[in-house]
N, C-alpha and C positions, 0 to 999 in steps of 0.2 A: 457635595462635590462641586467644585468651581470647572462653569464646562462657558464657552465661546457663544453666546448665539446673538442674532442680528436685532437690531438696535429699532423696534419700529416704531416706535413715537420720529423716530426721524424723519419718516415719511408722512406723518398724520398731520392736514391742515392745522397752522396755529390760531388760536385765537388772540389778539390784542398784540399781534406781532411787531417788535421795536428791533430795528434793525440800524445799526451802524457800519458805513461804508467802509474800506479801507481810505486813508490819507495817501496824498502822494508820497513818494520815495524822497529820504532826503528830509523827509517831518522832522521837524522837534523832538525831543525825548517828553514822553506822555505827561500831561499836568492835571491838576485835580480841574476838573471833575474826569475821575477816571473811569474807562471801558474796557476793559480784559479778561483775559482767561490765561492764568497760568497753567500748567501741566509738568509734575515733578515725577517722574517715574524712571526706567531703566535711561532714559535720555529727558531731559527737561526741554520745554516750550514755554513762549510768552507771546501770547496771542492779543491784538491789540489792532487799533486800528490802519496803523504804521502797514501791516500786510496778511490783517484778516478781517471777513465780515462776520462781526459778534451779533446776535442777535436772543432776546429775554424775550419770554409769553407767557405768560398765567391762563392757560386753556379753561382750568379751573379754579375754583376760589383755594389761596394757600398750595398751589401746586404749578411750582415756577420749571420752567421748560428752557434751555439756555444753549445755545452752540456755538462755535466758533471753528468758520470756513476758513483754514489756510489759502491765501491767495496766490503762495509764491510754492516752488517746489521746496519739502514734498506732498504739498497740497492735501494736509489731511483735516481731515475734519474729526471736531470734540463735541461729545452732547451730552448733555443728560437731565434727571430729574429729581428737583427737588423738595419733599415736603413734609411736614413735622407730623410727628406722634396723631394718631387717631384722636379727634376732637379738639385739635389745638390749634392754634391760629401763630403762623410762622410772625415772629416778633424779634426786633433788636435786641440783643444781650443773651438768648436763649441757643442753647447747646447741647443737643441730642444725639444719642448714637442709633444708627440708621442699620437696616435690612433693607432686601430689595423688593418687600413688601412692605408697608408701614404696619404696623398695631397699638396699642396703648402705649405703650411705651418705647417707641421705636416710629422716627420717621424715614421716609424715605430716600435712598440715594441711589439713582439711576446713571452708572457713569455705562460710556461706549467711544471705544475711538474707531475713527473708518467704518461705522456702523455698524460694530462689535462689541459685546461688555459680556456681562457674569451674570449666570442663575444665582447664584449666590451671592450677597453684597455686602458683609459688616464694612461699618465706617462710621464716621464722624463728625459734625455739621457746627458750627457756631455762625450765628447771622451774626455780624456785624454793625448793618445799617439795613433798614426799610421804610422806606416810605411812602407814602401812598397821595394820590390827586385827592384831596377833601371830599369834590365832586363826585367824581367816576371811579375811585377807590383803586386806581388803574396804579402801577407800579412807575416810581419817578425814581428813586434811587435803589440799590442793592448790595449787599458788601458780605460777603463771606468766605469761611475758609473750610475747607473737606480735606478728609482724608478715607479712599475707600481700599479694600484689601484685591478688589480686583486689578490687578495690574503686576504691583500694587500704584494705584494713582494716587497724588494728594495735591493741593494747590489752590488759589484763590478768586474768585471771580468777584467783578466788579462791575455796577451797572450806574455810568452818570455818579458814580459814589465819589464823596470827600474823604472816603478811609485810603491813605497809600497803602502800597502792596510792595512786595517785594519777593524773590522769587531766587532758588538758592541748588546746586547741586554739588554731588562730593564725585570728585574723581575717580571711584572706586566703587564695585556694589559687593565688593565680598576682598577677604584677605585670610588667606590659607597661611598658618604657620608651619605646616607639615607635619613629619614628628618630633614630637619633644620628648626626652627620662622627666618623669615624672620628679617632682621636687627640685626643679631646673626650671628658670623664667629666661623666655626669649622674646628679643624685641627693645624699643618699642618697633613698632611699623607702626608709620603715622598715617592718614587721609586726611586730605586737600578739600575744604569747603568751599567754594567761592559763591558769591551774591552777584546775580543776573539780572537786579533792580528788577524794576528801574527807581525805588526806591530802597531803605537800606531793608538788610532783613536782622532780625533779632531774634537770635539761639541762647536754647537752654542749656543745664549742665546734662552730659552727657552719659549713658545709663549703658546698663550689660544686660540683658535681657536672656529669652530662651531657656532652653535644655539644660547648660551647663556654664550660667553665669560665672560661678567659680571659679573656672579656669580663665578666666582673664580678669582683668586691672584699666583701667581708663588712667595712665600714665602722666596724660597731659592730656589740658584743653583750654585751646586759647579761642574757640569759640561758647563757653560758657557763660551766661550773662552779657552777652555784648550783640552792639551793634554794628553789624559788618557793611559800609557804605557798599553801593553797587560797586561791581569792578574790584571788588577785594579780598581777601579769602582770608580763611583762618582754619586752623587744624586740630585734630583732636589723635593722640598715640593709644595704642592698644601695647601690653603686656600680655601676653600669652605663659600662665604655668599650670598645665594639665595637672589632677586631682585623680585623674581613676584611666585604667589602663584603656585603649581605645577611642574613637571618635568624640570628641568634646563638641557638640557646635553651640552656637550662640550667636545674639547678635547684637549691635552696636548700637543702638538710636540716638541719633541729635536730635531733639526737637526743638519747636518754636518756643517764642517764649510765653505761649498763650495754651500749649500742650497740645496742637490740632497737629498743624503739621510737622510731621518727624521726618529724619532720612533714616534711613537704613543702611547697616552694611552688615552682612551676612561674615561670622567669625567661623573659622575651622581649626581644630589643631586634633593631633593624636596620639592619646599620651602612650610609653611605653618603660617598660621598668628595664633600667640602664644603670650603667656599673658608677655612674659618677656619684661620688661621696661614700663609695665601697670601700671596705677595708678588706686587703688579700695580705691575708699571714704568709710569714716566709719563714723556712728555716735561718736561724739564727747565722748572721754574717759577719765578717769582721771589714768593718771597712775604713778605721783607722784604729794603726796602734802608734804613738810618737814615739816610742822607744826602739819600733824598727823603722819607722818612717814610712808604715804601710800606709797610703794613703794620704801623705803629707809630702813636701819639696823636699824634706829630709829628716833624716833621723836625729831625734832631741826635744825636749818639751818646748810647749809654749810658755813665750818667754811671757813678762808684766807689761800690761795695756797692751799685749797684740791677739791677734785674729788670726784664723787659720780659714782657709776656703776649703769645704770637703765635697770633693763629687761625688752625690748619691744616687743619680737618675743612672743606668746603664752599667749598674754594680750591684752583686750580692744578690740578684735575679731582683731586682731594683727595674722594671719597664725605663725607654730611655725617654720615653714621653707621655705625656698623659697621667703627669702626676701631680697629687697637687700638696702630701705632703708625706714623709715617712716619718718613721718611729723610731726611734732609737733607745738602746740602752747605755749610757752614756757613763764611763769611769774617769775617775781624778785617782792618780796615785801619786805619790812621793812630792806633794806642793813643799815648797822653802815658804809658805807664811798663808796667812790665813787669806782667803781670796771667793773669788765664785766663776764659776762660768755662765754665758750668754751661751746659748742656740737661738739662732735667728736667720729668716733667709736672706740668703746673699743680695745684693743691691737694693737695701734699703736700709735705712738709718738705723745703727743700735738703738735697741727700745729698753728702757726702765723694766728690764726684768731679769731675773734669775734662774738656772736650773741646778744648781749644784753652790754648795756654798761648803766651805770645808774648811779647817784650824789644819794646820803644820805636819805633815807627814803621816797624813789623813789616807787611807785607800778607801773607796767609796763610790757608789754608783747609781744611777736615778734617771728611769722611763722619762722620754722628753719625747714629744709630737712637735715637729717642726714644721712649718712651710717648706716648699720647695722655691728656693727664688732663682734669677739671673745664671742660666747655662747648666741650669740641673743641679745647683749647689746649693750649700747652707752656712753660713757662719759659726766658728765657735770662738766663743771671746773670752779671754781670761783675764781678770782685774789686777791682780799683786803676785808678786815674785813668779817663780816658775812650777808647770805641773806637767807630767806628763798626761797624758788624756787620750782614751781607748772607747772608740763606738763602733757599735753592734746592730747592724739593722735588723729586727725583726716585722716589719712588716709598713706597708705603707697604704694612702686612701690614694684613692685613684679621680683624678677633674675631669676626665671626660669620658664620654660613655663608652671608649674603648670597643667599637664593633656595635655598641645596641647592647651586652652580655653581661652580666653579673659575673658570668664564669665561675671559677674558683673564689671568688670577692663574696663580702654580705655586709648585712646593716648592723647599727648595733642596738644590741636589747639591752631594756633597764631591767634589774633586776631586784627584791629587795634585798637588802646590804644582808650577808647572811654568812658568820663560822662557819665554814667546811670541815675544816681541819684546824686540832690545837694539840698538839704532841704532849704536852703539861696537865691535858685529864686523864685521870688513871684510868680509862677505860682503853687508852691506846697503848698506854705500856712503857712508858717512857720517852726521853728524847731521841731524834733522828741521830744514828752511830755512824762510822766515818767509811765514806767508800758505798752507803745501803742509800736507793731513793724510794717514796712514799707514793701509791700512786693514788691519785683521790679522783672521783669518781663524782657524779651530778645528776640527777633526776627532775625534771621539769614536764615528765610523763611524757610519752609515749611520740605524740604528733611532734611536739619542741625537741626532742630530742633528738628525731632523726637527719633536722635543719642545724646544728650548732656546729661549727665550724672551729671557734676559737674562745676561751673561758677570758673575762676582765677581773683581775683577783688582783688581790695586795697579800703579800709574802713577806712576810715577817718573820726573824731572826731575831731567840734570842737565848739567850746568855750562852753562847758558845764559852766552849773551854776550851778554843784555842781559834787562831783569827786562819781563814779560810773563807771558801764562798759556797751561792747554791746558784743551780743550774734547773732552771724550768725546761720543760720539753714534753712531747707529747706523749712521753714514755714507750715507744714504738718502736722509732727511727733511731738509728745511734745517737748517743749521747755527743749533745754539740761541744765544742773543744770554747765556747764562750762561759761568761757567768751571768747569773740575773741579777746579784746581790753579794756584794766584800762586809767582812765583818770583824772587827777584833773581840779578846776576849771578854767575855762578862759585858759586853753592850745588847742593846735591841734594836736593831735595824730594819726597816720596810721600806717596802720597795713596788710600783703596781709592775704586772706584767700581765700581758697578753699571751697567753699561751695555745699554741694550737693543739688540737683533743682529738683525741684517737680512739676505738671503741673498748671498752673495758676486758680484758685478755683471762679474766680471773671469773670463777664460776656464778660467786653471787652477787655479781655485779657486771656480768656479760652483757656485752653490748651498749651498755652506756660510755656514754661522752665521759672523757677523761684524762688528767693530764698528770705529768708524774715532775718529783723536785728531788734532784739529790745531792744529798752532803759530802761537798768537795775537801771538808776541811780533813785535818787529822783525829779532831776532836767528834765529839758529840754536841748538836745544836738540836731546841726546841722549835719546831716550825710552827707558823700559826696562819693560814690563809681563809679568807675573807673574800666572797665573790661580790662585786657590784653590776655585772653585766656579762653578756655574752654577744658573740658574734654570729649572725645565722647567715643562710643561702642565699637568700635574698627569698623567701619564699614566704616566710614570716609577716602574717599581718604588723604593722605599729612600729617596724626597723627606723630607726634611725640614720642620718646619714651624715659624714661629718662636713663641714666649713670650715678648713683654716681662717687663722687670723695670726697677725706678724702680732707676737708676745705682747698682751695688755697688759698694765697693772689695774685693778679695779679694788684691790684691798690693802691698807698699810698702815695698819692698827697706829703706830708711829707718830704716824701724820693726821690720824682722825680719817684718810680715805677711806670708805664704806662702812667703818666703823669707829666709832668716837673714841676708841681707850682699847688699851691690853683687855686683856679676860682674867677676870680672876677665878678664883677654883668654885669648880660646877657651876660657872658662866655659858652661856650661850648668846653667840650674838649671830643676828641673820643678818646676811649681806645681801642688798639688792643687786641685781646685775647691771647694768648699764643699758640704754636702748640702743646703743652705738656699736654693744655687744653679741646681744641677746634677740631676740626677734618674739614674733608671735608665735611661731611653729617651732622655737625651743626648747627641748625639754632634758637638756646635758649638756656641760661643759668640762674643756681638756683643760683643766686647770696643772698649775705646780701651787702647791702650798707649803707656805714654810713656815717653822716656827723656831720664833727671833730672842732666847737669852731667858728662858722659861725659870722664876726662881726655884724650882722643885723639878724632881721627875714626873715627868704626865704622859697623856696621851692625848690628842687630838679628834674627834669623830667628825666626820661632815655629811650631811644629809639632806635631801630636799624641804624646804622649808610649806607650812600652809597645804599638804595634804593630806584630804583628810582619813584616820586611821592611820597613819605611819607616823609610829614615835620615835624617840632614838634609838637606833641599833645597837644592839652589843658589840660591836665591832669600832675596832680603832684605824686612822690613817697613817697616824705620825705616833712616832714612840719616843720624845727628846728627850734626855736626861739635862739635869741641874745645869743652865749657863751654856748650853749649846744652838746650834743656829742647824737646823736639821729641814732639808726641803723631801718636799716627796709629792709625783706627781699623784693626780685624783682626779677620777672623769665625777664631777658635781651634779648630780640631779637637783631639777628646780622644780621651784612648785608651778602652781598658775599666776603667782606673781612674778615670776621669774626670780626666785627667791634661793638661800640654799643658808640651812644653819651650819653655825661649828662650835662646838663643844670644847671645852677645855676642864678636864680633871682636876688639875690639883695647882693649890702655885699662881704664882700670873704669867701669862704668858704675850708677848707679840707675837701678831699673824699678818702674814704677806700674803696674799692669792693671784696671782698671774694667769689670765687663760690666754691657749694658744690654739683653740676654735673652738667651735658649736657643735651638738649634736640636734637636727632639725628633723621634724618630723616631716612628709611628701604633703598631707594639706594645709595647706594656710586655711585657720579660720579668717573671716570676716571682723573680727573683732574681739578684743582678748577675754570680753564676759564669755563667748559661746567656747573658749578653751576649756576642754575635759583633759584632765592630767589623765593622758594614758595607765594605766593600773600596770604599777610593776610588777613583771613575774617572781609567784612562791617557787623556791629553791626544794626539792627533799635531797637530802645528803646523805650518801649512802657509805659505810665505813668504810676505809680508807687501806691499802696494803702495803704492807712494807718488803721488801725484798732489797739486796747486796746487786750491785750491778758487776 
């Protein structure tokens, strides 16, 4: 225990006493040969002749005695004592760490200011310069630098020495970030160094130390490696992003450039689990239809090369702030020519990319994650002739931590890519009939289950016998008056949706997470769904959380981007992600994928690339047939390279890949070797019921 007590060598006759005077006022600034005593602690000193009397005594052999009497207010006085390791003779260039007893290994550092210091003393010692009378063996010169943890003091003494010194303090001894959500960086907050000479001083690069290094980042440091003349300062910023719920501390050190003297500034932050980068499912909205003019200036499609601005913040239970992007499911009906649509947010540049892409009197639909931009809106852009165009918000991620509260919000879980449901194995009986929905049902046992909030599946459609749609929903609440997916006859259509899940109503499957699909058309359609994730509570270890980003293109088979050539049949080519994109702590992206004029019917798979045990899934993303341009969104799991394959079946095909965020895990490793690919949750799937609504 570090305890206060009085300092009595202070009082004890010295022997070989060398004592310099204070200089008048108005002196010189100090020249070699120098006499001082710095002192760096909660307040710094430079004690010197200018307005203190310094005074060195070797009472004993190797056991140098040193003080310095402030002469002016506030008149304090600095002492202590210094001497090497048991049996060793104090020498230039030697650098020992001290107690405030010596032993073999450990010499001594006796600090005390006003006649006070520590029963306990770890520290620090490099001699710098010693020299001795040939004669009398009596001490001529002295030069070193300490740093002791009572205080904590550090700083340099100087006796008749040719070594400059230099002497340095930060304007700050601690910086509270408060609380921060976890997976959230705040800052920087910078501190102020300045050099107090009186020659320059010279800092190293600057470290994070303590309890919980982690949680913060050295941002900037324009005192690293340099020399800071007296009279000048230089700064170093802190980054603050908590790692685990509750107090994080830590601390900052500048040191010298020789590793004696450090500064200190004492780090605080506190993390806590907050809704930003949540995702809160909504019942399905309509918040534009151009054929009524819901949600547009007027009724009528959009026209060729224009934009529509749609307000999504303050609609469809849409929050009117604190958002940072929604979800939509997005329809093209009745286009005059072959064309595409943009979602993009409002006030910033159309970006090279796609959500829908459709041939001539195409009706059709496709999940799009948008940014929120400029006044709570989002762009929608249409390239050739006119369409009309119908979005549906089902749910949106939330940018700020909304209260401190998850609430109704959660993360999202990767899962591995797993068949739920396929209407086409005679174990279920045929295909979905017109008017009846399927309710399918998920197993992730027991603790997972009672956290799952909302299912991430792809819905697929196929060969209807007549063009109609389907409708996800949690099979619970009434059936929404929207669709998840348009179909015409004899095609296969997919589509992802997010569905929110209700507990299973049916005996042997009570209680389980579940969501239910039914066939809006006249006909009879084959469904086929495909889980890649789900949404929990936020309670869930490994959640996920998203990061918009304004529409990338990172893949375009085309052009050679991220992939040198089309794919030809039972090709796989892995696409690296971008670092402009992708981060250390990613482990999923909100892509669209489209595929560009395939010479055969295929199907598409995409899956994390480089982990190990996961091969390819039996499950498909995209279902184009011969000569078609067919997009569909897909949250991408990566590997530890940030990597993500895509398969191509049959045919050659071009591939487009656009992402429009991240999915980031809350700690940042230190470097992408110590990244461990979170382990995707196993699926069991439990059979599936049919019922007429």
């Amino acid at each position: 225990m570090r305890t206060l007590r009085p300092l009595l060598g202070a009082a004890v006759a010295l022997a070989t006493v060398l004592v310099v005077a204070p200089t008048p006022a108005g002196a010189a600034a100090p020249a070699a040969p120098y006499t001082a005593m710095s002192v760096e602690g909660r307040d710094t000193y430079v004690l010197d002749p200018s307005d203190a009397t310094v005074i060195l005594s070797e009472n004993s052999p190797n056991r140098l005695t040193y003080s310095a009497f402030q002469s002016v207010a506030p008149e304090h006085m600095f002492s202590g004592i210094i001497s090497p390791p048991t049996g060793q003779a104090l020498a230039a260039g030697m650098t020992f760490p001290t107690l405030h007893t010596p032993d073999a290994t450990h010499g001594e550092l006796n600090m005390g200011v006003d006649a006070y210091g520590c029963d306990e003393e770890n520290g620090l010692v490099t001699i710098r310069e010693l020299t001795r009378d040939p004669g009398t063996q009596a001490v001529t010169a002295f030069a070193a630098s300490y740093r002791s943890d009572c205080g904590p003091w550090q700083g340099e003494i100087r006796w008749h020495s040719g070594v400059p010194y230099g002497s340095a303090s930060v304007n700050a001894d601690h910086v509270d970030f408060g609380p921060i959500d976890l997976g959230i960086a705040l800052g920087p907050e910078t501190v102020t160094v300045t050099s107090n000479g009186p020659g320059p001083f010279t800092f190293g690069a600057s470290t994070i130390t303590g309890t919980a290094p982690g949680a913060y980042s050295v941002s900037g440091d324009t005192c690293a490696n340099t020399v800071v003349p007296a009279g000048h300062t230089c700064t170093v910023s802190i980054t603050a992003h908590p790692t685990a719920v509750g107090p994080q501390p830590a601390t900052l050190v500048i040191p010298d450039d020789q590793g004696v003297v450090r500064h200190t500034v004492a780090l605080a932050v506190s993390g806590f689990l907050g809704a930003a980068g949540a995702y809160f499912a909504l019942p399905p909205q309509r918040l534009l239809d151009t054929r009524d003019g819901t949600g547009a200036t007027h009724a009528g499609p959009l026209g060729s090369d224009s934009a529509l601005h749609l307000q999504v913040t303050g609609r469809g239970g849409v929050p009117s702030d604190g958002v940072s992007a929604v979800v939509l499911n997005v329809t093209a009906t009745g286009p005059t020519g072959s064309s595409y649509l943009t979602a993009y947010p409002t006030g910033v540049a159309r970006p090279t990319a796609s959500n829908l892409n459709f041939p001539p009197g195409w009706t059709g639909a496709n999940a799009v994650t948008v940014p929120v931009g400029d006044g709570g809106q989002v762009d929608i852009y249409n390239h050739l002739g006119t369409v009309q165009v119908i979005a549906d918000v089902v749910g949106y991620y939330a940018a700020t931590d909304m209260g401190g509260s998850v609430g109704p919000g959660g993360f999202y879980q990767k899962a591995i890519p797993t068949r739920l449901l396929d209407t086409r194995d005679k174990s279920f009986g045929g295909p979905l009939p017109s008017g009846f929905f399927v309710t399918v049902p998920v197993d992730f046992g027991p603790t997972v289950n009672q956290t799952i909030r909302a299912l991430a599946v792809n819905v697929t459609a196929v060969n209807p016998t007549s063009a109609g749609f389907l409708t996800t929903w949690n099979g619970f609440d009434d059936l929404p008056s929207t669709s998840t997916l348009n179909f015409t006859p004899h095609t296969v259509v997919p589509n992802l949706a997010i569905i929110p899940t209700a507990p299973c109503p049916y005996p042997d499957c009570a209680g389980l997470p579940s969501v239910a699909i039914y066939n809006g058309s006249p006909g009879n359609v084959d469904v086929v769904v495909d889980i890649f994730g789900f949404y929990d509570n936020g309670s869930l270890p490994g959640g996920l959380r998203f990061h918009p980003l304004t529409p990338t293109r990172i893949t375009d088979t085309r052009s050679g981007l991220g992939a040198p050539h089309a794919l030809g049949a039972g090709q796989t080519a892995t696409v690296t992600t971008p670092g402009t994109v992708a981060h250390a702590n990613t482990y999923a992206l909100a892509t669209n994928v489209t595929a560009v004029s395939p010479t055969a019917t295929t199907y598409l798979t995409v899956w994390p690339a480089g982990v190990p045990g996961l091969g390819q899934p039996t499950v498909s993303n995209l279902n184009p047939g011969r000569g078609q341009i067919v997009p569909n969104a897909v949250f991408a799991g990566v590997g530890p390279a940030k990597q993500f394959n895509i398969f191509n079946f049959t045919g050659t095909v071009d591939v487009v890949v656009d992402v429009a965020g991240t999915f980031d895990a809350l700690i940042i490793p230190t470097a992408p070797a110590l990244r461990a690919y979170p382990a995707a949750l196993p699926v069991g799937a439990r059979p599936s019921y049919l019922h007429r609504y």
